[in-house]
C-alpha positions as a LaTeX table, in Angstrom:
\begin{tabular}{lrrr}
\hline
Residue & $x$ (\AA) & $y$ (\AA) & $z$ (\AA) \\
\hline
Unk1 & 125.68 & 71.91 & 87.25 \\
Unk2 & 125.07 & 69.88 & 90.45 \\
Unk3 & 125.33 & 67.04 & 87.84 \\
Unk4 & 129.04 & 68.07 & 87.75 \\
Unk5 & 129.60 & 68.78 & 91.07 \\
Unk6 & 128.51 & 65.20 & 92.25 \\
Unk7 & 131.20 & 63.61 & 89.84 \\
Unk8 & 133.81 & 65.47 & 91.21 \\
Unk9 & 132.74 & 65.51 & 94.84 \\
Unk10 & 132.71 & 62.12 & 96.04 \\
Unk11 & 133.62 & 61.29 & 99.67 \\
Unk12 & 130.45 & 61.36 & 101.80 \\
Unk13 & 130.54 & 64.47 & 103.76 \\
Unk14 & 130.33 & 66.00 & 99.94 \\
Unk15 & 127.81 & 63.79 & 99.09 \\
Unk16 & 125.57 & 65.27 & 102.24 \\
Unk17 & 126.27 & 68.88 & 101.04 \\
Unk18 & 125.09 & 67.65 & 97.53 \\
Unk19 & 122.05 & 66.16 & 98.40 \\
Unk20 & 121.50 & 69.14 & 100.68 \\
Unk21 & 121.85 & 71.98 & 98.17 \\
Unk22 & 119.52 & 69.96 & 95.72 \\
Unk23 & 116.80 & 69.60 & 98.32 \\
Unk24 & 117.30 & 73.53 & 99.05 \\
Unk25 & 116.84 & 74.02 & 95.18 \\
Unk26 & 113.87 & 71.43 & 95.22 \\
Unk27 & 111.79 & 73.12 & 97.94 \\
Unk28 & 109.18 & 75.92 & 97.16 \\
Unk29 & 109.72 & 78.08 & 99.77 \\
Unk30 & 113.28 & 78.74 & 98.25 \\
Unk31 & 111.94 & 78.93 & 94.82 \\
Unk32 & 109.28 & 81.63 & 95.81 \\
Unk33 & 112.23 & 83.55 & 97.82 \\
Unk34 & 114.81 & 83.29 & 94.60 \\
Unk35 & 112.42 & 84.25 & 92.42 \\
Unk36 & 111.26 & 87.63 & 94.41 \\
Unk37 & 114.81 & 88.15 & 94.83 \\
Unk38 & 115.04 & 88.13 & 91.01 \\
Unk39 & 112.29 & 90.43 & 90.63 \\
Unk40 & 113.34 & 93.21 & 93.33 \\
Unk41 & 116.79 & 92.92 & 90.88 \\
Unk42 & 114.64 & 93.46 & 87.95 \\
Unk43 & 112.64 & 96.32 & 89.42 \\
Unk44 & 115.92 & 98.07 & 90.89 \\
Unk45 & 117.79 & 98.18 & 87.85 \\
Unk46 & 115.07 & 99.79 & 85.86 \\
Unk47 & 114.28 & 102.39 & 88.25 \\
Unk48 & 116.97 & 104.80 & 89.50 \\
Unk49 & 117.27 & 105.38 & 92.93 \\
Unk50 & 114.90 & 107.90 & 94.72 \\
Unk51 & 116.87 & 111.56 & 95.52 \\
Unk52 & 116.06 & 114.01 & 98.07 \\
Unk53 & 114.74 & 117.49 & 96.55 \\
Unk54 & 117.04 & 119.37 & 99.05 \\
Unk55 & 119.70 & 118.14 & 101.84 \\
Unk56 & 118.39 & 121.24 & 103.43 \\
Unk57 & 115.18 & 120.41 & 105.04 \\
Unk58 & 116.04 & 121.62 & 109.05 \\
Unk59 & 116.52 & 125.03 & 107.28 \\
Unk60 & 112.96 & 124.66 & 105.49 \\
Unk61 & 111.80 & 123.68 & 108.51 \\
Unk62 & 112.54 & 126.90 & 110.53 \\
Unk63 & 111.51 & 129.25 & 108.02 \\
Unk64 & 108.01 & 127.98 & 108.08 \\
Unk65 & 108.08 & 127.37 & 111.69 \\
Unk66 & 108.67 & 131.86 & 111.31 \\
Unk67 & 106.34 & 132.09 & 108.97 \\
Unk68 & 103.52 & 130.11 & 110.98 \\
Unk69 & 104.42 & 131.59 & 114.19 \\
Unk70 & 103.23 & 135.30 & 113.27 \\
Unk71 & 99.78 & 133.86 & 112.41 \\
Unk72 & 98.40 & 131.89 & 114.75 \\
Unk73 & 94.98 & 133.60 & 115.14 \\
Unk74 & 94.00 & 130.40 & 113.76 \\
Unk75 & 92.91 & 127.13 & 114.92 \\
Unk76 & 94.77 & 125.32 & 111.81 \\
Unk77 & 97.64 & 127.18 & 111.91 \\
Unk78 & 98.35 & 126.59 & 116.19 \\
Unk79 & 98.03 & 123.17 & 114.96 \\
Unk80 & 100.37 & 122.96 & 112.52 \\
Unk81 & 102.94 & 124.87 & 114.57 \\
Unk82 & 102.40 & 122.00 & 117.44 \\
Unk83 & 103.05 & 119.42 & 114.67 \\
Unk84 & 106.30 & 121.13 & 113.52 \\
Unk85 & 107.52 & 121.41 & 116.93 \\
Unk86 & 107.08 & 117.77 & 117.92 \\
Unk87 & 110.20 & 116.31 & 118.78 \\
Unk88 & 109.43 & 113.65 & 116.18 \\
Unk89 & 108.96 & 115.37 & 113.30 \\
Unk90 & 112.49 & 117.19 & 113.92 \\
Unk91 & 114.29 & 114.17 & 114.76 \\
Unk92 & 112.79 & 113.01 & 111.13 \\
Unk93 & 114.05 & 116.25 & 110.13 \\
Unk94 & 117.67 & 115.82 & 111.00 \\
Unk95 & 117.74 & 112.17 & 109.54 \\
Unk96 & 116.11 & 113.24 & 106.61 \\
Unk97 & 119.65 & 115.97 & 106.10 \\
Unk98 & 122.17 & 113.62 & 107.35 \\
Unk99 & 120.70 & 110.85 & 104.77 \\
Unk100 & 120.82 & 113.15 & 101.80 \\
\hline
\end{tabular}
């Protein structure tokens, strides 16, 4: 193909580009990178895309943040309840629902 394109490309400038793309095609680097782009293609169209179980995960959320609340006699389940109401793990949460 770039045998072609040099024939009909002939003032210098085109020449420059020529030579250019060749070297591109020519160094390893490029090679490596084309041919992990070829395999993420490979991979993605044999797999489907990942789906969320439920687009209603804030709502999960707050009926076992109830549920742990009336127990928490114990040590693991104060913890828990600390974890859930991290800031964090609700703003993951919320993305989480507006994603799905």
């Amino acid at each position: 193909c770039l045998h072609y394109l040099r024939s009909c490309l002939t003032s210098t400038e085109e020449q420059k580009y020529i030579s250019f793309v060749r070297l591109l095609f020519q160094n390893e680097q490029f090679q490596q990178a084309v041919n992990l782009h070829c395999q993420l293609v490979e991979l993605t169209a044999r797999s489907p895309p990942a789906k969320p179980l439920t687009d209603e995960a804030e709502e999960l959320y707050t009926e076992v943040q109830h549920y742990v609340a009336q127990s928490t006699h114990n040590s693991q389940t104060k913890e828990l309840l600390a974890l859930l109401n991290k800031s964090n793990f609700k703003g993951l949460l919320r993305a989480h629902d507006t994603v799905a």
